[in-house]
N, CA, C and O atoms as a printed pandas DataFrame, in Angstrom:
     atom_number atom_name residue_name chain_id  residue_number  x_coord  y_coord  z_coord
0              1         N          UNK        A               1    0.857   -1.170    0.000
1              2        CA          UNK        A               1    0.000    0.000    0.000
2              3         C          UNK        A               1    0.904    1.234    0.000
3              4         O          UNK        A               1    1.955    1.251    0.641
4              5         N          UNK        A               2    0.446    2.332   -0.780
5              6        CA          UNK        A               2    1.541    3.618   -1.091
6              7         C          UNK        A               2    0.638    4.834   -0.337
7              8         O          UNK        A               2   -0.548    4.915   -0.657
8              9         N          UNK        A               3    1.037    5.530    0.393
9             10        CA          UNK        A               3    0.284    6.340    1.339
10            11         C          UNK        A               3    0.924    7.538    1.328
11            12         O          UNK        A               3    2.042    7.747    1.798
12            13         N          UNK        A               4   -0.025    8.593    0.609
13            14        CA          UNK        A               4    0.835    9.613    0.781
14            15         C          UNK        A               4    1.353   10.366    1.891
15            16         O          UNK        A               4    0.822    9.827    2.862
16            17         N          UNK        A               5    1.891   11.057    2.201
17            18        CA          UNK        A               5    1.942   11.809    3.361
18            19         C          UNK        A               5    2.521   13.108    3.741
19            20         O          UNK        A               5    3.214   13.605    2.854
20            21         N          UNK        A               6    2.424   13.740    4.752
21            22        CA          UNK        A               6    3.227   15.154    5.091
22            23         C          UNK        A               6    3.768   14.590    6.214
23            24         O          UNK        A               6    3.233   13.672    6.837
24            25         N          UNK        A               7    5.144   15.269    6.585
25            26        CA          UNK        A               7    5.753   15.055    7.554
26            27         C          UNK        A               7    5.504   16.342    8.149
27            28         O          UNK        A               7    5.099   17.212    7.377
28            29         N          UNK        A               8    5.686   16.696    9.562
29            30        CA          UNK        A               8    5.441   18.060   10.572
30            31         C          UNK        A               8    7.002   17.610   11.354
31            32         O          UNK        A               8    7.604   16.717   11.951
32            33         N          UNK        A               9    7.086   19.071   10.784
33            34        CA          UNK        A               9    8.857   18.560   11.823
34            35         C          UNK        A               9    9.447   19.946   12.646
35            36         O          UNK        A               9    9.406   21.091   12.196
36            37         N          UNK        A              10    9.884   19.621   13.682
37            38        CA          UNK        A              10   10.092   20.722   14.807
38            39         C          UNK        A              10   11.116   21.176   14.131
39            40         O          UNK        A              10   11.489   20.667   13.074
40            41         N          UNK        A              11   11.975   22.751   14.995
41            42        CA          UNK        A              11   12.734   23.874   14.364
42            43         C          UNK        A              11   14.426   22.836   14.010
43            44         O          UNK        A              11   15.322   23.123   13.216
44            45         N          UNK        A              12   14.331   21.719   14.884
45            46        CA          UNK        A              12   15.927   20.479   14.485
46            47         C          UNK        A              12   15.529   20.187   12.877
47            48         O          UNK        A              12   16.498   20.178   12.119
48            49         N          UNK        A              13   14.358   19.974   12.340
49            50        CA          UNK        A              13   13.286   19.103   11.149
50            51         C          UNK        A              13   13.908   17.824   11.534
51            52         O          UNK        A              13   14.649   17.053   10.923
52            53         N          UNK        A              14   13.218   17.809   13.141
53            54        CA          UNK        A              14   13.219   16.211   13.329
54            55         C          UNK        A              14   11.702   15.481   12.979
55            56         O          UNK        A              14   11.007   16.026   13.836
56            57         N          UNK        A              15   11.031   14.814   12.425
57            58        CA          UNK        A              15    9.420   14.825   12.329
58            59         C          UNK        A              15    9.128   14.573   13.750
59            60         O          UNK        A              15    9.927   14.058   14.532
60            61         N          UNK        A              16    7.839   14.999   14.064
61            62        CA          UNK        A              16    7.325   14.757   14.732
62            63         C          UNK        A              16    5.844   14.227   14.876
63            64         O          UNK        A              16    5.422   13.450   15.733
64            65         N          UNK        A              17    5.044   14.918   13.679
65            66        CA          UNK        A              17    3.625   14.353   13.120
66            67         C          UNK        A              17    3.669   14.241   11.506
67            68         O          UNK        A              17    4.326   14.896   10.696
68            69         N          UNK        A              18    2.787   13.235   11.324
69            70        CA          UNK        A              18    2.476   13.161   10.166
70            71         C          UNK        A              18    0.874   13.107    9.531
71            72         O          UNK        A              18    0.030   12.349   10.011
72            73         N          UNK        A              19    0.685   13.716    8.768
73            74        CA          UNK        A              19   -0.360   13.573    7.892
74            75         C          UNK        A              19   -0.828   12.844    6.840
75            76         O          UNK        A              19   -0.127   12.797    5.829
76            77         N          UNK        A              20   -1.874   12.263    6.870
77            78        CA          UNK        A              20   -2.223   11.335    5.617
78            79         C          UNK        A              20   -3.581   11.835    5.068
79            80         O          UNK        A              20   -4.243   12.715    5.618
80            81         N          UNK        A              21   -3.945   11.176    3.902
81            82        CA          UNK        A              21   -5.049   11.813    3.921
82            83         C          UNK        A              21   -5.908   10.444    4.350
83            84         O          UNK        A              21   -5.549    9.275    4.499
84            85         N          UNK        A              22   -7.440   11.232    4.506
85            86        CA          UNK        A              22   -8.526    9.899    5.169
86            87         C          UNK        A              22   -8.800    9.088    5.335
87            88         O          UNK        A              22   -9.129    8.446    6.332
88            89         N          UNK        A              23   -8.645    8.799    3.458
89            90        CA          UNK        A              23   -9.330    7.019    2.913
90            91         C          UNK        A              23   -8.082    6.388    2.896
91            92         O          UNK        A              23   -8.041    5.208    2.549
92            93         N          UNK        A              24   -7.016    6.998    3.225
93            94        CA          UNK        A              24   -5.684    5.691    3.654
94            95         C          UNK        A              24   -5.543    5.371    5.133
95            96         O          UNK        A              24   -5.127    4.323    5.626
96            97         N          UNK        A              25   -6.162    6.974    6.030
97            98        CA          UNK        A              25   -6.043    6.482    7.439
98            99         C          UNK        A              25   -7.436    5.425    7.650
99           100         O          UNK        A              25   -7.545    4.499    8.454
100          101         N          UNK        A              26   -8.215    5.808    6.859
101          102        CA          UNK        A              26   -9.766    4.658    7.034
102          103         C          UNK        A              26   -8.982    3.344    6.869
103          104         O          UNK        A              26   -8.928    2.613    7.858
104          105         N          UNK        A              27   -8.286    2.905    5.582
105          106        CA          UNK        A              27   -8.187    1.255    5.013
106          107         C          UNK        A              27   -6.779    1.334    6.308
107          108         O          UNK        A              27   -6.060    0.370    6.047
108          109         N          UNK        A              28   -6.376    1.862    7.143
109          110        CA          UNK        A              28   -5.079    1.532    8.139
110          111         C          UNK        A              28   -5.743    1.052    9.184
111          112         O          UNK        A              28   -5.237    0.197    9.911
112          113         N          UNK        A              29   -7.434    1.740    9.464
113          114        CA          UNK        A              29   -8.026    1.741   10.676
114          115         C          UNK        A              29   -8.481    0.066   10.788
115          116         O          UNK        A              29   -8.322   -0.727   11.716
116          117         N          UNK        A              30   -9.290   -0.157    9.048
117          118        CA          UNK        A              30  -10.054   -1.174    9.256
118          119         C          UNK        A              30   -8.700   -2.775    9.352
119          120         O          UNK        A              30   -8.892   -3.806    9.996
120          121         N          UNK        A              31   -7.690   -2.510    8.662
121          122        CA          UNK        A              31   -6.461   -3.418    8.679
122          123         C          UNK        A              31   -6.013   -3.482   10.356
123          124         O          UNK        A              31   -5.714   -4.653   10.589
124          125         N          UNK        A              32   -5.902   -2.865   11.262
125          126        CA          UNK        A              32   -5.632   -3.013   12.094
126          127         C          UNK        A              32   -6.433   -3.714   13.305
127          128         O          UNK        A              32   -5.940   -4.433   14.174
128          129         N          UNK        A              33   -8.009   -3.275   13.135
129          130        CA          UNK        A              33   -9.164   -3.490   13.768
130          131         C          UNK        A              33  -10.195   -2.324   14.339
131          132         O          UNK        A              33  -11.367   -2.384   14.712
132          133         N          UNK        A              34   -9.249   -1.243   14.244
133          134        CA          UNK        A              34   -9.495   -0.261   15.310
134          135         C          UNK        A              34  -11.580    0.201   14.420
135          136         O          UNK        A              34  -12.482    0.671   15.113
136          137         N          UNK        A              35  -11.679   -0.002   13.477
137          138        CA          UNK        A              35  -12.658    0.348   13.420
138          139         C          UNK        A              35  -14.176   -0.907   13.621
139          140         O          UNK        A              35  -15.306   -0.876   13.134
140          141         N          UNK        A              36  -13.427   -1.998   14.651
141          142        CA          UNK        A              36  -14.594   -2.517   14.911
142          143         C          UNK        A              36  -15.942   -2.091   16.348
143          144         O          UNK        A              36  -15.797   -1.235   17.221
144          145         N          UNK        A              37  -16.766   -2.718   16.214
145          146        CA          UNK        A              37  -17.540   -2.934   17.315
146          147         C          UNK        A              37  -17.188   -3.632   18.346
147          148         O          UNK        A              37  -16.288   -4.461   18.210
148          149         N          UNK        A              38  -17.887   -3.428   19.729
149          150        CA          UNK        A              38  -17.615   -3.847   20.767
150          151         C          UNK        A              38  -18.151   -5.355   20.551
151          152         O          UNK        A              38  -17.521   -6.362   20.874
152          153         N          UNK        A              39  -19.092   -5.336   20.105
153          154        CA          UNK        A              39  -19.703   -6.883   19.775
154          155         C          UNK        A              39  -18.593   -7.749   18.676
155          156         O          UNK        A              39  -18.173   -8.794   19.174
156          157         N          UNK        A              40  -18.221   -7.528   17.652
157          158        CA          UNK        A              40  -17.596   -8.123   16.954
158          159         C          UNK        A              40  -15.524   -8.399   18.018
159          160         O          UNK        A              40  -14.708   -9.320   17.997
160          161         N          UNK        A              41  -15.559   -7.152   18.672
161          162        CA          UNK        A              41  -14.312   -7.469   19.591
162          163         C          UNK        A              41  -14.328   -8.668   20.594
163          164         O          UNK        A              41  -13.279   -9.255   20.859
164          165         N          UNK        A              42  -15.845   -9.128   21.302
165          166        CA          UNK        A              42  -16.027   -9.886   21.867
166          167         C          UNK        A              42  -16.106  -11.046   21.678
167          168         O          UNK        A              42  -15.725  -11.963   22.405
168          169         N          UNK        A              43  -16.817  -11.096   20.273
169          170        CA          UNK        A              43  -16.910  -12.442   19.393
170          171         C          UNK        A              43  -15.272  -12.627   19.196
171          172         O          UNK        A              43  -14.813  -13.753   19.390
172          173         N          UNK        A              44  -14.563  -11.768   18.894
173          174        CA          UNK        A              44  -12.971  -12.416   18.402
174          175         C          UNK        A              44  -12.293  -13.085   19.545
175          176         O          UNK        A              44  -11.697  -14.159   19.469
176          177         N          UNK        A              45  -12.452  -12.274   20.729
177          178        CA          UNK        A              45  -11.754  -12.652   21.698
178          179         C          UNK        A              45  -12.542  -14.085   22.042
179          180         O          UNK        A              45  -11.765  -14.973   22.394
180          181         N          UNK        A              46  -13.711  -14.396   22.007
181          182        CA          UNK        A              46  -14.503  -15.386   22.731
182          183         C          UNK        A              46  -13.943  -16.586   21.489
183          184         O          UNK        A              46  -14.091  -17.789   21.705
184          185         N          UNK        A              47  -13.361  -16.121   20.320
185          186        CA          UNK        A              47  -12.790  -16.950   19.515
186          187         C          UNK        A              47  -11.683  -17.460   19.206
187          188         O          UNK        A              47  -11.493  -18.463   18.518
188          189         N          UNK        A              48  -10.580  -16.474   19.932
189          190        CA          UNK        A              48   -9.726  -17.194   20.545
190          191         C          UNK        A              48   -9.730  -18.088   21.463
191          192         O          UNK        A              48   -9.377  -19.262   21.358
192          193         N          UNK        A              49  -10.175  -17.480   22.474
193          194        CA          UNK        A              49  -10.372  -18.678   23.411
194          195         C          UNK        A              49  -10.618  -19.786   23.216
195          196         O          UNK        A              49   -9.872  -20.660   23.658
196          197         N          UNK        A              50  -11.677  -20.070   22.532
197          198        CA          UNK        A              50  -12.043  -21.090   22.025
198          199         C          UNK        A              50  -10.822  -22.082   21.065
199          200         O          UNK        A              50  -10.919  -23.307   21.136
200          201         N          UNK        A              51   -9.736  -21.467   20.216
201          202        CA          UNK        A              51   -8.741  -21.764   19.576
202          203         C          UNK        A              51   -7.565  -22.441   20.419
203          204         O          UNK        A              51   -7.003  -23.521   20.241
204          205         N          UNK        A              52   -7.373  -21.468   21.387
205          206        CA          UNK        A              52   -6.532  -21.901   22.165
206          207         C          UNK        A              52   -6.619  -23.285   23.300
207          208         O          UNK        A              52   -5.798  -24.128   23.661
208          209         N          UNK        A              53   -7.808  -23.056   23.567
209          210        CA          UNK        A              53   -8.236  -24.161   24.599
210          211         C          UNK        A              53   -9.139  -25.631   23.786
211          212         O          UNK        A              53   -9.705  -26.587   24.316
212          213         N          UNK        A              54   -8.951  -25.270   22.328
213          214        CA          UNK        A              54   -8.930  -26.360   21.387
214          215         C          UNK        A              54  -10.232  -27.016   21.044
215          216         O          UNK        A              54  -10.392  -28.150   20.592
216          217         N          UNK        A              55  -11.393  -25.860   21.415
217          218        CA          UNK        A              55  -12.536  -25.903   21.461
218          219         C          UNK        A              55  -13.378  -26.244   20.517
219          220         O          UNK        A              55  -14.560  -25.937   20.675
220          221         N          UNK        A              56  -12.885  -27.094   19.085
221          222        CA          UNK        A              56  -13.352  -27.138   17.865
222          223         C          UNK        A              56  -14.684  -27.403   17.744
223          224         O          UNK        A              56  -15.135  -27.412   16.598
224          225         N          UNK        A              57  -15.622  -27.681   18.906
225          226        CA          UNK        A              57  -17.266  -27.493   18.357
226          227         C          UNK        A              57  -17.537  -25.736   17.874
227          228         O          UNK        A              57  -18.404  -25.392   17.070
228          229         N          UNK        A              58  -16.819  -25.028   18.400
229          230        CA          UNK        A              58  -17.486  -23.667   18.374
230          231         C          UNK        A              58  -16.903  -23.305   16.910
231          232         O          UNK        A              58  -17.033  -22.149   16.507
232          233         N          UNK        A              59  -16.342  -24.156   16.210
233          234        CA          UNK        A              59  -16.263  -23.718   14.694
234          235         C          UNK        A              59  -16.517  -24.721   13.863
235          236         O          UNK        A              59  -16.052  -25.844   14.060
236          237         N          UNK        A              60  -17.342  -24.404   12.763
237          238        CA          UNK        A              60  -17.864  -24.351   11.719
238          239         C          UNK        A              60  -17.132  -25.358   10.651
239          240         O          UNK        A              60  -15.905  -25.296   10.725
240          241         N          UNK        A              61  -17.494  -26.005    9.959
241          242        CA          UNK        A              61  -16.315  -26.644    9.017
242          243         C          UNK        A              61  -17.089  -26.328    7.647
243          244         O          UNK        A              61  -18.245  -26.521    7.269
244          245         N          UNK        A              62  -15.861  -25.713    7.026
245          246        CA          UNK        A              62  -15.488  -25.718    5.448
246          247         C          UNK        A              62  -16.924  -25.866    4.334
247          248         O          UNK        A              62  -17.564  -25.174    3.543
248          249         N          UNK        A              63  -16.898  -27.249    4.893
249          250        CA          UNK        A              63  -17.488  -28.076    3.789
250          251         C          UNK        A              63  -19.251  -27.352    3.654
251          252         O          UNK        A              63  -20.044  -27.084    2.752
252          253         N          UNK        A              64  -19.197  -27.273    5.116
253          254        CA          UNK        A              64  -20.918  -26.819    5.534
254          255         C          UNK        A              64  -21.325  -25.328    5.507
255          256         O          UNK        A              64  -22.287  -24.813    6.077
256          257         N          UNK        A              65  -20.348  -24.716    4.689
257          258        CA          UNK        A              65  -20.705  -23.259    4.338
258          259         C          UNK        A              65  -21.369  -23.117    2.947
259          260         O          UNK        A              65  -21.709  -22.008    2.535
């Protein structure tokens, strides 16, 4: 992904902020997670759990989608 940007840089021009524009900080937000719901955060976490503690009824198989 190519993102444009501005750098903000103090009187050293060390940067200090940067600027992007929207629809690249939007597709950074949704890649990261930050733009989910509290419900969908709960479901992930309740889905790990489930992963880790090897819980394979609580998922779905392949074939039956």
């Amino acid at each position: 992904m190519n993102i444009m940007k501005k750098y903000i840089v103090d009187e050293h021009r060390t940067p200090k902020e940067v600027i992007i524009p929207v629809d690249d900080f939007r597709k950074i937000e949704e890649l990261l997670g930050w733009d989910l719901d509290d419900e969908s955060i709960r479901e992930l976490r309740e889905a790990r759990k489930d992963r880790e503690s090897g819980n394979k009824d609580a998922y779905v198989d392949l074939e039956s989608l």
